[in-house]
C-alpha positions in Angstrom: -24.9 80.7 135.1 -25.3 78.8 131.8 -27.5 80.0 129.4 -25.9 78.2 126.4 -28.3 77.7 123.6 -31.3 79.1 125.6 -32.4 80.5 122.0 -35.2 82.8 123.2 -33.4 84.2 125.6 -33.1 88.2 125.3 -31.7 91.6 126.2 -34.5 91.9 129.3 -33.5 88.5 131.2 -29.9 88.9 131.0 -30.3 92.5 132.2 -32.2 91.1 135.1 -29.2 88.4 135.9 -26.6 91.4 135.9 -29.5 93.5 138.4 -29.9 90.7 140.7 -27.3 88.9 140.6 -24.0 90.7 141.5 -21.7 87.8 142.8 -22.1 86.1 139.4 -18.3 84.6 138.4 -19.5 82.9 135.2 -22.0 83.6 132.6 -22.1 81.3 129.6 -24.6 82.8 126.6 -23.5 80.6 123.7 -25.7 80.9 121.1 -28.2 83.5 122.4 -28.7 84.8 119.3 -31.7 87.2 120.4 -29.0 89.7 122.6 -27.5 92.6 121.9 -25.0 95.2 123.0 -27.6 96.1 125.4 -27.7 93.3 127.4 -23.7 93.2 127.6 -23.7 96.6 128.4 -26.1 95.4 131.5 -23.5 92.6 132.5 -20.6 95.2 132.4 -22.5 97.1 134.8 -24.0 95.0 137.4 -21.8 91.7 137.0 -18.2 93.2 138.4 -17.2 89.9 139.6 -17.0 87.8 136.3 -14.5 85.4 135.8 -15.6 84.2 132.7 -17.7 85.3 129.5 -18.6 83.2 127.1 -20.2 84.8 124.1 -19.5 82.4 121.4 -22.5 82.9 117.9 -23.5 86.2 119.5 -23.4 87.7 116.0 -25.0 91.0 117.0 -22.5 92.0 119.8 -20.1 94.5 118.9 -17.2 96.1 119.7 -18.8 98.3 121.8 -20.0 96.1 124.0 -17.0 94.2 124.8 -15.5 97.8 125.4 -17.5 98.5 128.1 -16.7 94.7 129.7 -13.2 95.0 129.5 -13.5 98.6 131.4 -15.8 97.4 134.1 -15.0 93.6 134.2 -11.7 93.6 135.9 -11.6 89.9 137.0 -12.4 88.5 133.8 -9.7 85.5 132.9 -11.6 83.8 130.2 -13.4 85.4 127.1 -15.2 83.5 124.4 -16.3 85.9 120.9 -16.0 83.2 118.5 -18.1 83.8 115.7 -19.0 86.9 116.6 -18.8 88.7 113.3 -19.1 92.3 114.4 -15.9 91.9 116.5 -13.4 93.9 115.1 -9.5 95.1 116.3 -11.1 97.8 118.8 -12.5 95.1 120.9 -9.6 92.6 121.0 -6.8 95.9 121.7 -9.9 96.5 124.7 -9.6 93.3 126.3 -5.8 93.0 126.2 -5.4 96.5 128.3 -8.5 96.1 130.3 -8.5 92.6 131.2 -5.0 91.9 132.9 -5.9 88.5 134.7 -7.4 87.3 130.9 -5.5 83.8 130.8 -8.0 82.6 128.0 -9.2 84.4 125.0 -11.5 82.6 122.1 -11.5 85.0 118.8 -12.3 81.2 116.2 -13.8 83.2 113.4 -13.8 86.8 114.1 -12.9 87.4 110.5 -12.7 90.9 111.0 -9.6 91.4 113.4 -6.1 91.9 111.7 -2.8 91.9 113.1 -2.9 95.4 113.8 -4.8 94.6 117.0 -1.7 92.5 118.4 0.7 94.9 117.4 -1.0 97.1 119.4 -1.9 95.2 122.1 0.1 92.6 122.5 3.0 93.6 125.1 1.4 95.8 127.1 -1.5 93.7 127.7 -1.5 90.0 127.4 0.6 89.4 130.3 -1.2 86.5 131.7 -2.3 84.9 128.5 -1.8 81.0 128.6 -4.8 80.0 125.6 -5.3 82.1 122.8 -7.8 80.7 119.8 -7.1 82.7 116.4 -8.2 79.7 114.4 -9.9 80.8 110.9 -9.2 84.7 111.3 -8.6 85.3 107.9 -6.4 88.4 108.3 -4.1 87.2 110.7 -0.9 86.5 109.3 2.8 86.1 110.6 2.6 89.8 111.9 0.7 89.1 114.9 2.3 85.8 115.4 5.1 87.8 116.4 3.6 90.0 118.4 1.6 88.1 120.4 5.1 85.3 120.8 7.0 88.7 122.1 4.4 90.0 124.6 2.6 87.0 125.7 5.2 84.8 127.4 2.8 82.7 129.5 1.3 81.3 126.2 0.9 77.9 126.0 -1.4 77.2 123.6 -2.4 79.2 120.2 -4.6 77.6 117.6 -3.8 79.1 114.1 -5.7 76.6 112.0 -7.5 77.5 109.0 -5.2 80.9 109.0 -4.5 80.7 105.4 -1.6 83.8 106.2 0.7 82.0 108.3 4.2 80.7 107.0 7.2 78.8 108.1 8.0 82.4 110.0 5.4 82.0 112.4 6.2 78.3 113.1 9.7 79.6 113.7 8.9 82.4 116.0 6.3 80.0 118.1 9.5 77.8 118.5 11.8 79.8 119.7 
């Protein structure tokens, strides 16, 4: 179900998708600015199936939202929070050990994760990681480069643009 851009969209009608509609594999709310943790909280619950999330300019989901998708939403293999602001290290170190089949994970401008989350996270979860997008995370420097070259070895594409952190080092490490 694609809800991209649906701008009045809100916490009751995605609560009612995740009631009714229990087979759902993909839910797309880019840009639904009007939800909340509440309504993720709804999807967690009733949507056990989900493939893939995408959440990208849903500034007012936090971490403890995704927390409760990565515990429930076993299947998930793709994951969009770009631009979600509120997104911090708790809900990246979430997905990687909750979400084991994630192949595709979209953090482009979650200024608020560091490379403490991939330390953390990075070899024990990760394993089936192909796309990661770190672009303009302004914390991220070689650190989690390394981390995330060591533990994710089905990686096959990492965007690091606008990651004003990164050296030669992490060039280095990617290349190896």
């Amino acid at each position: 179900l694609c809800l991209a851009y649906c701008f009045t969209i809100t916490n009751t009608a995605v609560a009612a998708v995740a009631s009714g509609c229990k087979l759902l594999t993909t839910l797309n709310l880019w840009g639904c600015f009007k939800i909340t943790d509440a309504a993720l909280v709804a999807v967690a619950s009733g949507c056990k199936q989900l493939t893939s999330l995408g959440l990208t300019y849903c500034s007012n989901i936090t971490d403890d939202a995704v927390v409760q998708v990565a515990s429930q939403c076993k299947q998930l293999t793709s994951l969009s929070l770009a631009y979600c602001s509120k997104i911090t290290d708790a809900a990246v170190v979430a997905v990687a050990l909750g979400c084991k089949q994630l192949t595709t994970l979209d953090l482009f401008s979650c200024r608020r994760i560091t490379d403490a989350a991939f330390m953390e996270a990075a070899d024990p979860g990760c394993k089936q990681l192909t796309t990661l997008n770190l672009g303009n995370c302004s914390q991220i420097s070689d650190a989690a480069v390394v981390a995330v070259a060591s533990g994710c070895k089905q990686l096959k594409s990492l965007d690091l643009r606008c990651c004003s952190k990164i050296t030669d080092a992490a060039a280095v490490v990617v290349a190896a």
